[in-house]
N, C-alpha and C positions, 0 to 999 in steps of 0.2 A: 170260651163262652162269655157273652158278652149279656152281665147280669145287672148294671147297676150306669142309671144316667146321670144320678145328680143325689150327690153324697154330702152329709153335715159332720163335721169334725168340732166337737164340744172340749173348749179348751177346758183344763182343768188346773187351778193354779196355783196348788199343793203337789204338784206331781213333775217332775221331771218331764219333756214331752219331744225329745227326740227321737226316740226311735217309733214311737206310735207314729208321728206323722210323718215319717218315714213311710212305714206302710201304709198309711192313709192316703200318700201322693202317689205310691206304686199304684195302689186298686183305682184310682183314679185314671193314671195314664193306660195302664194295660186294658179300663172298661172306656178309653174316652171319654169319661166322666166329668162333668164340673165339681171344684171342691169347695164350700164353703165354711169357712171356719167360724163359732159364734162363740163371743162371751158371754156372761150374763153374770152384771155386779148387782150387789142387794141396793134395794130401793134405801137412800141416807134417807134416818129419822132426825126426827127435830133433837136440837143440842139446844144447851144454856144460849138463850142470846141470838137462835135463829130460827126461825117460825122454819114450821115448816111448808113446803113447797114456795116458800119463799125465794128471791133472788140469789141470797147468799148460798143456801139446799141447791136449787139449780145451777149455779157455779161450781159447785164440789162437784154435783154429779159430769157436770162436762169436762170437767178436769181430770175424772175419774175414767171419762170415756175417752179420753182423748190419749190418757197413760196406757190406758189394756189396748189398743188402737196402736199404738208406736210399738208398743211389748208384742204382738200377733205378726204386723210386721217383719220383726227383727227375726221370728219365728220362722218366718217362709221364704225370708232372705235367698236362701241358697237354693230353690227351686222354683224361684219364678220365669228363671228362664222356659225351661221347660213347661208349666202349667199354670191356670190363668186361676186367681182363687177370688172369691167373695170374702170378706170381711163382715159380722153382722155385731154388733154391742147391746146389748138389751139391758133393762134393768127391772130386775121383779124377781121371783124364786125361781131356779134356777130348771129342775125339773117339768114347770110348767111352762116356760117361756121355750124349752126348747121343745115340746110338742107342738106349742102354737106357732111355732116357725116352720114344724114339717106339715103339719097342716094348711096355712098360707101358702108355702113353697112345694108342694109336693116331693119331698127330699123321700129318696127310697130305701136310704141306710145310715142310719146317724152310728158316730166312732166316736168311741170315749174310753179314756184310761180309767179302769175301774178308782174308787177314792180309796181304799184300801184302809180304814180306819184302822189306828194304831193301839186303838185299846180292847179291840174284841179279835177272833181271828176268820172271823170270816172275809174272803176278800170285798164281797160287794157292800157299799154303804147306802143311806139313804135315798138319794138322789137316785142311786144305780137301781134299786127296787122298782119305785115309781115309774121308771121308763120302762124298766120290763114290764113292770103291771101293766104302763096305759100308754107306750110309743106305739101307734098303729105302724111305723113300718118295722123292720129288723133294725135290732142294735146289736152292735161289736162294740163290747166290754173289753176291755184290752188289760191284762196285765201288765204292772209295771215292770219296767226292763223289759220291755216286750222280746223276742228273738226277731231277727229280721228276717229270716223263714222258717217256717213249721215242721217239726219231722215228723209228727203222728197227730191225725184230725179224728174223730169221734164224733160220727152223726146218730144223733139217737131219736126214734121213731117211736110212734106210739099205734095200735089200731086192735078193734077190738073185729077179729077176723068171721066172726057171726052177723056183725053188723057193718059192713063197709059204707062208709059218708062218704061224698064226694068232698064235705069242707076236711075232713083227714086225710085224704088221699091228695086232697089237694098241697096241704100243709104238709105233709112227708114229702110233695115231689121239690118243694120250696126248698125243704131241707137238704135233701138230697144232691138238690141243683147246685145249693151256693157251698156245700160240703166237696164234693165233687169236682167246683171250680178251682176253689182255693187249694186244694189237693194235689192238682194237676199242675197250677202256677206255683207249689212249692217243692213242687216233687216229695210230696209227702204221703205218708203212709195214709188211708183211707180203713179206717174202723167201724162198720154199721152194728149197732146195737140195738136188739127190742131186748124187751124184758115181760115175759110171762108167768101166769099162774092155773090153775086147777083147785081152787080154794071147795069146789064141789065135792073133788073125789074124795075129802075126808070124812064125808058123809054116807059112804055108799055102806058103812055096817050097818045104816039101820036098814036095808031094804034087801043088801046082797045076802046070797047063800054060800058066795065065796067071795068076801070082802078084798083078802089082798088081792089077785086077778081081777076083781072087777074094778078095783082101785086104778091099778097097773094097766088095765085095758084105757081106762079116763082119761089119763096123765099122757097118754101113748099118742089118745086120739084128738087132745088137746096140745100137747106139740107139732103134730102132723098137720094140724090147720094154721097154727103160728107161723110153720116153715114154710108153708105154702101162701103166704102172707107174705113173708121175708120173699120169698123167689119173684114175688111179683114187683116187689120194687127194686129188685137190684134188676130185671127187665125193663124196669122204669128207666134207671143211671142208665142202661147200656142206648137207650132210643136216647136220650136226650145228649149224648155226646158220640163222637167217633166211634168206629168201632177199635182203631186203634188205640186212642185214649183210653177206650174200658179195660182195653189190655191191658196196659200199661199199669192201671188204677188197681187191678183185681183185690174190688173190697176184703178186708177181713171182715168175715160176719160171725157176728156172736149173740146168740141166742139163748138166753138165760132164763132161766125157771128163777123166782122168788119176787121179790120186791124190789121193784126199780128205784127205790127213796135210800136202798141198799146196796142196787147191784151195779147200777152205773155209775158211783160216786166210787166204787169198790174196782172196779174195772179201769175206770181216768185214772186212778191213782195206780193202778198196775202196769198201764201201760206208759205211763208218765205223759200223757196224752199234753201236749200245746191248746188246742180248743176243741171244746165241745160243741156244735150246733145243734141246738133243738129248739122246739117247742113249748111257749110259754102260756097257753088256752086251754083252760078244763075243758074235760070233754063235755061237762053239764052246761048245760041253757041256761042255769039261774043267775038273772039279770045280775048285774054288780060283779060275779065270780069270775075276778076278770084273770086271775094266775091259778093255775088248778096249785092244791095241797102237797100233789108229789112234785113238781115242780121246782117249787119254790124251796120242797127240802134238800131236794136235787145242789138245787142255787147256792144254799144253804155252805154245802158239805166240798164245794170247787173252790180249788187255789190256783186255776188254771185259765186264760182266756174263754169266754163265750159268745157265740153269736146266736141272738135269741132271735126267733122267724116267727108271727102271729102267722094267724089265717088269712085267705083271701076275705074280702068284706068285712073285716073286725074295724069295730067302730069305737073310739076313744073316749072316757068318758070325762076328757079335760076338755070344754068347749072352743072354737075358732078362738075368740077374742075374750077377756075377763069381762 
């Protein structure tokens, strides 16, 4: 399945970057893809003795472009035979320079090795947030040491089966699609996960005449709609690939009662899962809320690759140009 035309690979130059662009050239050749690789060095402040945006400030920076430029090079040495890359050098904060180049270029999947700050343990750092917050396309977060293929993928969906949106449905079938692909091109295991609740039925003593059964009837009939939720998107994977392939694929599906800020960070770490795809868009409309709260704790709590999918139509709130 051919999901991606033109892919941005964000150097990163604290991090060893072998084996990421290793797979960054595979997903490349296997989608026929163009791959562009970008730097992006901090804008040089004025020092003792040199004004700044001065002559001398514009020679450092050229000289600075011209080093990360030879350094990217040496980088892709060994697969230029095969694949034709863009080179891009920017200077300004790093997080926003590289939306403004998926925005300019229309790039459909930017790849970055997570920064993996060494004093806290979360894997994802700064820079890694803000693109999830506000990258309008999907970004793959790579853990370092990447594996050069995945045994076990985890795609995790979200839908509140009362209310079916088409922008949800549309965003799970995203999920779905690039879960699925990468699944198949690794011959890897395929995990779908929702995570539900019934926070109602703890209320049925104040009305029922028989609290526990009416409880147990709630919980019953608010799984039964989840499931039939879940059934409609693994009908989804099966239309959008072979029917072989889905053979092949035969999701594990897991269906979990409680808190997803709980159960799928509880789940990746069970199944020792390689990457998680999911969704980084509250389900709320309120302007700004651009990473829903479960999400982000989701984020929070992985030691594990991610590839985060926004919605169709999501609109970044880093504009075109500063």
């Amino acid at each position: 399945m051919k999901l991606f035309n033109n892919l941005l690979y964000v150097f990163e130059q604290s991090i060893a970057q072998d084996t990421a662009i290793a797979r960054a050239v595979s997903l490349a050749q296997n989608n026929q893809a163009r791959l562009t690789i970008i730097d992006v060095i901090p804008e040089q402040t004025a020092k003792i003795g040199i004004p700044p945006g001065g002559p001398a400030s514009a020679d450092l920076t050229a000289a600075m472009i011209a080093q990360r430029r030879q350094m990217l090079k040496s980088l892709i040495a060994p697969y230029t035979k095969h694949l034709d890359f863009g080179i891009e050098i920017l200077v300004g904060i790093k997080f926003l320079e590289v939306i403004r180049a998926v925005l300019r270029n229309d790039y459909d999947l930017v790849i970055k090795l997570a920064e993996n700050p060494d004093w806290v343990e979360r894997l994802f750092g700064s820079d890694d947030m803000h693109l999830l917050r506000k990258c309008p396309c999907p970004i793959w977060l790579m853990k370092p040491k990447e594996k050069p293929n995945y045994e076990r993928i985890v795609a995790a969906v979200d839908f509140d089966p009362y209310e079916i949106e088409s922008d949800e449905q549309a965003l799970n079938q995203l999920i779905l699609g690039m879960a699925s692909s990468l699944a198949l091109s690794d011959f890897a295991q395929l995990h779908l996960v929702h995570v539900w609740d019934a926070p109602e039925a703890g209320f049925v003593s104040l009305w029922a005449d028989n609290p526990k059964a009416a409880e147990m009837s709630m919980v019953e009939a608010t799984h039964a709609q989840h499931k039939a939720g879940m059934d409609t998107l693994i009908r989804m994977i099966s239309e959008q690939i072979s029917a072989e392939a889905y053979k092949y694929l035969t999701p594990r599906v897991h269906l979990l009662m409680g808190s997803a800020q709980k159960a799928i960070p509880a789940l990746v770490k069970e199944l020792k899962a390689d990457l998680v795809v999911m969704g980084t868009v509250a389900r709320t409309g309120i302007p700004g809320f651009i990473i829903g709260n479960t999400a982000e704790a989701i984020l929070d709590q992985l030691q594990c690759s991610v590839l985060a999918v926004k919605p169709p139509g999501f609109v970044s709130p880093v504009p075109r140009e500063p």
